[in-house]
Steps between C-alpha positions, in 0.01 A plus 500: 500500500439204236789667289750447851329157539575407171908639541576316839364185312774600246748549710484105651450669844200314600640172471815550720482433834756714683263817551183303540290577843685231782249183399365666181131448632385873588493826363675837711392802340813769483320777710662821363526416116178287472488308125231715308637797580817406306543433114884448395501858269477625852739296704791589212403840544535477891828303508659738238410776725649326747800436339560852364477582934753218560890578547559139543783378244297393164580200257333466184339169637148457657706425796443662853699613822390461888520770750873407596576592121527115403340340171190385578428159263210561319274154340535477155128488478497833689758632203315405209172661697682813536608475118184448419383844635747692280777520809823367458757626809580435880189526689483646801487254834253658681270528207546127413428392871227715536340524179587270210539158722158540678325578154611206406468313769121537483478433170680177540279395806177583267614228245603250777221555689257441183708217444487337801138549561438282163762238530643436850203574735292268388791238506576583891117541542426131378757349745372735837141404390636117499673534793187644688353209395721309716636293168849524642333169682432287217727628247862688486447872348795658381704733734865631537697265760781738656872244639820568585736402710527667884573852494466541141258799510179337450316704734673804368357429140149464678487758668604746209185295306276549770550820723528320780755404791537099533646272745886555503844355705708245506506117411112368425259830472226349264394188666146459314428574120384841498255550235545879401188640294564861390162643324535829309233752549397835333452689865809703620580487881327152540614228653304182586730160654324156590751274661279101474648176680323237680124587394594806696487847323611838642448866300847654533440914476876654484837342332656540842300197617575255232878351644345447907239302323648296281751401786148391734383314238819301440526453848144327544545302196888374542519578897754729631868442407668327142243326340334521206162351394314465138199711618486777309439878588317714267565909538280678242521877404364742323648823453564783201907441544473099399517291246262257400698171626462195736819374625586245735779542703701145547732434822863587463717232380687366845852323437540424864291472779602702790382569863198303572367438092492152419774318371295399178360901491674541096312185353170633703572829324562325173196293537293804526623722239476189241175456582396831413737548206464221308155566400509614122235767609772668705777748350819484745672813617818403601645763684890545514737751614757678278808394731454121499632253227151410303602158399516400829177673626236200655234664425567522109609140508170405613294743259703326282384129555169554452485744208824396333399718177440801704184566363344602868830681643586848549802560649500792737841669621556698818752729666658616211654823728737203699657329195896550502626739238636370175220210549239716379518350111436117655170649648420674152566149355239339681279715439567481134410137570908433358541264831258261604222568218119515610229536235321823717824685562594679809448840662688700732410667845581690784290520767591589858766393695510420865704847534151670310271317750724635771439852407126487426529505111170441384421324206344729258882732580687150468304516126628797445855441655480172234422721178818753587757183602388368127521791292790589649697178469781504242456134448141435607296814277473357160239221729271750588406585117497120427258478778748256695524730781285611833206380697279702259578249196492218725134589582461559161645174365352295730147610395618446179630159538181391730252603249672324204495206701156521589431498134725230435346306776131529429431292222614223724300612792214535311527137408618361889192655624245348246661164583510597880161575465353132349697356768335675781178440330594114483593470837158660640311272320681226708379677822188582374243783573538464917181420729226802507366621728142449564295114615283541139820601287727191706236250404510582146891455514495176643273404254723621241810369661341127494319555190829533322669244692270262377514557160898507535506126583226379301719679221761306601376210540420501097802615382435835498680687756559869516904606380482609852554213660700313247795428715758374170248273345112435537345270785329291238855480297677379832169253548582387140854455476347223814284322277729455258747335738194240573535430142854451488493269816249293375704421172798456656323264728345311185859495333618350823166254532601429142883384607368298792166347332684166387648369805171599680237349274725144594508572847099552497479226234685232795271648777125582332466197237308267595332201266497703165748305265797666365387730195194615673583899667405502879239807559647489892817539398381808266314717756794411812765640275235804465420563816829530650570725257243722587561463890849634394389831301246563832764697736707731199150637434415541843819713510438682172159634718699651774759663301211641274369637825726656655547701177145617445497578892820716486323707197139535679722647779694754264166571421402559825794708581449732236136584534495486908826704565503739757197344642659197721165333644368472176781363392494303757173389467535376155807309564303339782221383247798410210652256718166350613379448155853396399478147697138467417537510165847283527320263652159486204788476255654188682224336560415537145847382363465215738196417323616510175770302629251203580288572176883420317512134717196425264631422163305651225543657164192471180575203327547705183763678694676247603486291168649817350765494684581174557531488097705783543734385736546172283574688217766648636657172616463316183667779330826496773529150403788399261463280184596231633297489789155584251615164306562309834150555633368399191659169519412389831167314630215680567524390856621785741776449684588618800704794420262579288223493709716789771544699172089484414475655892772744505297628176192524689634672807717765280180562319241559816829682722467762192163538506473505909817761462346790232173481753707569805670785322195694451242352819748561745588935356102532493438360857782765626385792291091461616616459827804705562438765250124565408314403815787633718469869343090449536522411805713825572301729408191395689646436808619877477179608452381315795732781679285800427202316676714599833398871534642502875907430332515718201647767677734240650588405102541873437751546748788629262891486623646786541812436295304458222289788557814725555660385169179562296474868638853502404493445120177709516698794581823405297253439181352860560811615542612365170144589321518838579859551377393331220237728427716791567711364222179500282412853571873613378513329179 
C-alpha cells in the first residue's frame, strides 16, 4: 500500500483537481475493490488480463475506449500511473471506471482530507467560532459576497454550493442579504439548516423547506411586494455534500424599475451591495453569464470601483450551454483572464436551467449533468484539468481563496481587536462600575463616589488635575494665562498714566496748591493723582474675578459630570451645592478686593523702598537727558522753577504708581486664587460629605438612568465578546 501511495504521489495525481471527491472534504470508500486489497503488481496483472479478453480495437497508447467503441480520454496522471505498473496499452473502460479511477480516487481524498484537517479547518473553524461569538457585531469577518446583475444565475451558483432550492422568478427575487453558511461535516445522510432574522431562529429539518422560508422571512422584514431592506437573513447548514463557505447573496442589479418598485429601486440596490462589498474583509463573486458582453456587465463595474486591483474578485461565469456557436473562444478568453483581467481569475459553471427545474432535475444529477457537458465540450475540456471548470472547483476555490484571506487578514485583526479592546475598556471607566445592589454595599459607593469627587477638585484647584479632565489645556493654565493679562493691563495702564502724568500733575497743581511757594511739591496733589488712579484699576479687577470664575466653575462641573454620570440626582445635587458656593465665595473674594481696594487709597511704601526707587527713577531721567540740557541745569539758580517743580511731582507719582502697580499684580491673583480656587474646592468637598448624613435620599442619589445603564451592559458584552475572541486567538498561536 505505501509502495501505491508513494506512485500516485509520482504520478502528480493528488494535486489535480478534476477527479477529486465534489468539495474535496470527505472520503468514499470504492466498495468492491477496497484500497488494501490492491497493490499495483496486481492491478497490471488484472488489466492485462483484461485486455488479452478485450476485442476492442488496440493502440499502442495507454489510451481507452467507452462502451459505444469511442476513445475514452484518459488523465495524464492516470497514464504515467499505469506506466508505472509495468502496463503500457489501451485500457479497458469498464475497468478504468470501475477499478483504477475509484482506487485513486480514495487515495486522493486520503491526502486532501489529511490536508485539510491540518490547514483549512482550523482556518474555517476560527471564523464559525468568531462568528458564534456574535463578532460579526463589532467587527467585519471575512466572507464571500455573491452580485450580479438580474437573472444572471446567482441563485443557480448557490444552489449548486449549497444543495439547496432558493428563491427564484422574475425581476427582484433576493430582496434581503442572505447570509449563506454552508458547514462541512464528517456524517453521511445529515443535514442540519438554521434560517436566523429578527432575534427569531427556526431549525429547518429537510432542503425542501429552505425556499418557503426564506420568502416569509423577506416578507416580514421588507413587507410583501418590491422592496428590499438591509436586514440580513442568515441560512446555516451543515451537511456531508458542502463546502466549508459563508456567502452572502446580494440583490440583483435592477436597471429599471418596473411595476410597483420604486423609481430610485437601482441606487437602493447599489447602496446595498456597496455597503457590503466594499469592506476589504469581503472577496466579491461577481457572477456573469456567458452570453452577455462583460465590459458592460454592472455588476463587474462596481466590483471594480472598490477593488480596482482585483485583489478580492473572482469572476464567476454561467450558462456556458446558451452561448452562440463560433463565440465559444471569447468565453475561453475571459476565462484566460485575456479580456477584462482580474487578479483571482474566473471559473466556469453550469448549473440548472429553468427547463432542469421544470423537469425535477435535482442537484446532485445537475452535478453530474455539469461534469459530462464539460468533458465533453470541444472548446470548454482543457478547463476542467486547469481546474477552471464546474461547481466542484468552485467549491473548491472558494475554500481556497477564503482561507488565504483569512490568513492574510489576521494579523490585522489581531491588532483591531487589541485596540478595540482598550477602547471598550476606556469607555467603561467613563461609566463606571454601575450602582450595587444592596443598602450596606450603596453606602460604601456613595462614599466612594464623593470621596473621589473631592479629591478631583481639590486636585484641581492646585494645579493638579487628572489628564481626564484636561479639556485642551489645564484649569490652572486657563486661570493663568488670566493673571497674566492683569499684568499686562496694569502696564499698559502705567504706560498710559505715564503719557497723561504731565498735563495732570498741572491740572492738580492749579486746583490742590494752596500757600506752599513755588519749588515746594504739594503732598495733596501727590496722593489725588494716586487715588484716582487706583479708583480706576478697581472695576478691570473686579472683572478679572468673574471671568476667573466662571472658568473654575465650568471645570468643577466637568468634574462633576464625569464622576456622577448615570446617576442624575447626584448630579444634581452637587450642581445644586456648586452654584451655591459659587456666589458665596464670589462674593468673600469681592469683598476682599474691595478691601484691598481701600487699603490702596492709603499711600504707603517703606521708606527704604521708596528711596530706592525714587533714586531709581531719577536715574533714569538724568540719563534721557541730552548734553546740553545736563550743562543747562547746571547753570541756572538753585531756585526751582515752576516747571521744574511739575517735573519733581511727575517723578514722585511715576515712582509710587510703580510701586502701587507690581502690588496689585500679585494681591489682586492671590485674593482670587484663596477664594475662587482653594477655599472653593474645600468647601466642595465638605458640603458633599454633608450629603451622606441624609440616609433617607441615598437611594434617591442611586437612582441610575437607564440609558446609561443600557450602554454600560452594552460594552460589557461587546468587551467579552472581543476578550474571548481574543483569547481564542491565544489558544491557536
Amino acid at each position: 500500500m505505501l509502495s501505491c501511495e508513494m506512485r500516485l504521489a509520482g504520478s502528480g495525481l493528488t494535486s489535480d483537481p478534476t477527479y477529486k471527491s465534489h468539495y474535496g472534504l470527505c472520503i468514499w470508500p470504492h466498495q468492491k475493490y477496497p484500497w488494501h486489497a490492491v497493490c499495483p503488481q496486481d492491478m497490471s496483472d488484472q488489466i492485462r488480463r483484461k485486455k488479452k479478453l478485450s476485442h476492442s480495437p488496440r493502440n499502442n497508447s495507454a489510451g481507452s475506449r467507452n462502451t459505444d467503441n469511442n476513445p475514452v480520454s484518459l488523465h495524464p496522471a492516470i497514464r504515467k500511473f499505469l506506466q508505472a505498473g509495468g502496463f503500457s496499452g489501451e485500457l479497458p473502460p469498464e475497468l478504468e471506471q470501475t477499478y483504477l479511477r475509484p482506487l485513486i480516487q480514495q487515495a486522493m481524498d486520503v491526502a486532501l482530507y489529511s490536508h485539510y484537517e491540518e490547514e483549512v479547518r482550523p482556518c474555517i473553524d476560527l471564523i464559525d467560532h468568531l462568528r458564534s461569538l456574535g463578532l460579526e457585531k463589532d467587527l467585519s469577518l471575512p466572507a464571500i459576497a455573491v452580485i450580479g446583475d438580474q437573472s444572471s444565475g446567482k441563485s443557480s451558483v448557490l444552489e449548486a454550493l449549497s444543495g439547496v432550492s432558493l428563491p427564484r422568478g422574475t425581476g427582484i427575487v433576493t430582496r434581503c442579504p442572505l447570509e449563506l453558511k454552508l458547514k462541512n461535516v464528517k456524517e453521511k445522510d445529515v443535514w442540519t439548516g438554521f434560517i436566523t432574522y429578527n432575534n427569531h431562529r427556526q431549525e429547518l429539518t429537510d432542503p425542501s423547506e429552505v425556499e418557503q422560508e426564506i420568502r416569509i422571512a423577506q416578507d416580514i422584514i421588507a413587507g410583501k411586494g418590491v422592496g428590499i431592506s438591509h436586514e440580513l437573513i442568515s441560512l446555516q447548514i451543515e451537511a456531508s455534500n458542502v463546502p466549508d463557505l459563508t456567502l452572502i447573496d446580494l440583490p440583483g442589479i435592477a436597471r429599471v424599475a418596473v411595476g410597483k418598485q420604486p423609481l430610485n429601486i437601482g441606487d437602493q440596490i447599489k447602496q446595498l451591495i456597496k455597503s457590503f462589498i466594499e469592506k476589504q474583509e469581503t472577496i466579491n463573486l461577481v457572477v456573469v453569464p456567458c452570453n452577455v458582453d462583460i465590459a458592460t456587465t454592472e455588476a463587474l463595474k462596481m466590483a471594480q470601483e472598490v477593488d480596482p486591483s482585483g485583489e478580492r474578485t473572482v469572476g464567476i461565469l454561467t450558462k456556458p450551454d446558451l452561448v452562440d456557436k463560433g463565440t465559444e473562444k471569447t468565453v475561453v478568453e475571459i476565462i484566460q483572464n485575456q479580456v477584462v483581467e482580474l487578479k483571482k481569475g474566473y471559473i466556469v459553471v453550469k448549473c440548472r436551467g429553468q427547463q432542469d427545474i421544470n423537469e425535477k432535475l435535482t442537484l446532485r444529477r445537475a452535478l453530474e449533468k455539469e461534469k459530462v457537458f464539460f468533458e465533453e465540450h470541444q472548446h470548454f475540456r482543457f478547463l476542467i484539468d486547469e481546474g477552471k471548470a464546474s461547481i466542484p472547483c468552485l467549491a473548491k476555490r472558494l475554500t481556497s481563496e477564503l482561507v488565504d484571506h483569512i490568513k492574510k487578514w489576521l494579523p490585522k485583526f489581531e491588532k483591531e481587536l487589541s485596540d478595540r479592546i482598550y477602547t471598550i475598556t476606556q469607555e467603561l471607566k467613563y461609566y463606571g462600575e454601575g450602582v450595587p445592589d444592596t443598602e450596606n454595599e450603596k453606602i460604601t459607593f456613595l462614599i466612594q463616589k464623593i470621596n473621589t469627587f473631592g479629591q478631583h477638585v481639590v486636585s484641581l484647584a492646585l494645579g493638579e488635575e487628572p489628564e481626564t479632565f484636561i479639556q485642551k489645556e489645564r484649569c490652572y493654565s486657563k486661570v493663568r494665562k488670566e493673571f497674566q493679562q492683569w499684568k499686562v493691563y496694569l502696564n499698559h495702564a502705567l504706560h498710559q498714566f505715564q503719557c497723561d502724568l504731565k498735563n495732570n500733575v498741572c491740572a492738580y497743581e492749579r486746583m490742590y496748591r494752596g500757600r506752599e511757594l513755588p519749588g515746594f511739591t504739594n503732598y495733596k496733589t501727590f496722593e489725588a493723582i494716586i487715588k484716582q488712579q487706583v479708583c480706576r484699576l478697581e472695576q478691570p479687577a473686579m472683572l478679572k474675578l468673574k471671568n476667573i470664575t466662571e472658568i473654575v466653575h465650568e471645570s468643577f462641573m466637568a468634574i462633576a459630570l464625569h464622576n456622577f454620570n448615570g446617576v442624575p440626582n447626584l448630579l444634581k445635587a452637587s450642581k445644586m451645592k456648586m452654584e451655591e458656593l459659587k456666589k458665596k465665595q464670589e462674593r468673600h473674594a469681592v469683598s476682599q478686593l474691595r478691601i484691598q481696594f481701600k487699603l490702596e487709597d492709603i499711600v504707603y511704601s517703606q521708606d527704604s523702598n521708596y528711596s530706592d526707587n525714587l533714586e531709581l527713577k531719577a536715574t533714569e531721567e538724568y540719563r534721557e537727558q541730552t548734553p546740553d540740557q545736563n550743562s543747562l541745569t547746571s547753570k541756572m539758580s538753585t531756585s526751582k522753577s515752576k516747571e521744574e517743580s511739575i517735573q519733581e511731582m511727575s517723578t514722585h507719582v511715576d515712582t509710587y504708581y510703580k510701586i502701587m502697580s507690581d502690588r496689585l499684580a500679585d494681591q489682586v491673583p492671590l485674593i482670587i486664587r484663596y477664594y475662587m480656587m482653594q477655599e472653593f474646592a474645600s468647601n466642595l468637598q465638605v458640603q458633599m460629605l454633608e450629603l451622606l448624613q441624609n440616609r433617607q435620599q441615598i437611594e434617591e442619589y442611586l437612582e441610575e438612568e437607564k440609558t446609561i445603564a443600557e450602554k454600560r451592559r452594552t460594552l460589557k458584552n461587546k468587551l467579552d465578546r472581543l476578550s474571548k475572541a481574543q483569547v481564542h486567538l491565544l489558544d491557536l498561536a
